[in-house]
N, C-alpha and C positions, 0 to 999 in steps of 0.2 A: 684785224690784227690788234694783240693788245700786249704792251712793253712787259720785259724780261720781269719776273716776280722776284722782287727786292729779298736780299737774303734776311734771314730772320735775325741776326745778328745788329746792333748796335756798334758805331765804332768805339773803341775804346777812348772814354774817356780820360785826360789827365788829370789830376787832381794838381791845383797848385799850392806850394807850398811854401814860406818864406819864414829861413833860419834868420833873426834878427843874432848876426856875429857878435855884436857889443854889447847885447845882454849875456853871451858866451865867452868874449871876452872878461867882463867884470867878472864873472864864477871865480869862487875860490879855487876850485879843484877839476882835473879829466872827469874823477868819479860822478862830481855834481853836473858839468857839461854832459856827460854822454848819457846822463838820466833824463835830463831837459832834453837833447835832441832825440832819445829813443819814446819820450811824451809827446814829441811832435811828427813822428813818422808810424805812429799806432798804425796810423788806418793804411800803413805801406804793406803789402805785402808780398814785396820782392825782399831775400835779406837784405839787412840794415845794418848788419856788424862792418866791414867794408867800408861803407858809406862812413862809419860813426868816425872809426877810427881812423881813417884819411883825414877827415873834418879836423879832429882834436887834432893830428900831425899839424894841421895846416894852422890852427889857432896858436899853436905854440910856436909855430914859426912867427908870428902876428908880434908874439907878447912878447919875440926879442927884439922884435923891433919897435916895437913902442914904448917899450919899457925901459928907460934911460936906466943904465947899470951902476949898481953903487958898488964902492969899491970897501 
């Protein structure tokens, strides 16, 4: 008797990845953040447009709240 022959297949690995916010927050601009996070999701190859612009929504929600308002 000898065990079942292991499929040829690898399990997918995930690759990890960490968006540092506060270097996205300081960015001047969306334009300049979603060029930094689409430099950090190169090697993703599921789309990223999605991802990018969820991100930026979410950062600009961030900047109203941290950003004490001037009148």
């Amino acid at each position: 008797w000898s065990p079942p022959p292991q499929p040829p297949y690898q399990e997918e690995e995930i690759p990890e990845l960490e968006i540092d916010v506060d270097e996205l927050l300081d960015m001047e601009s969306d334009d300049t953040r979603a060029a930094r996070v689409k430099e950090l999701l190169v090697d993703c190859y599921k789309p990223t447009e999605a991802f990018i612009s969820g991100l930026l929504d979410k950062i600009r929600g961030m900047q109203k709240l941290s950003t004490p308002q001037k009148k």
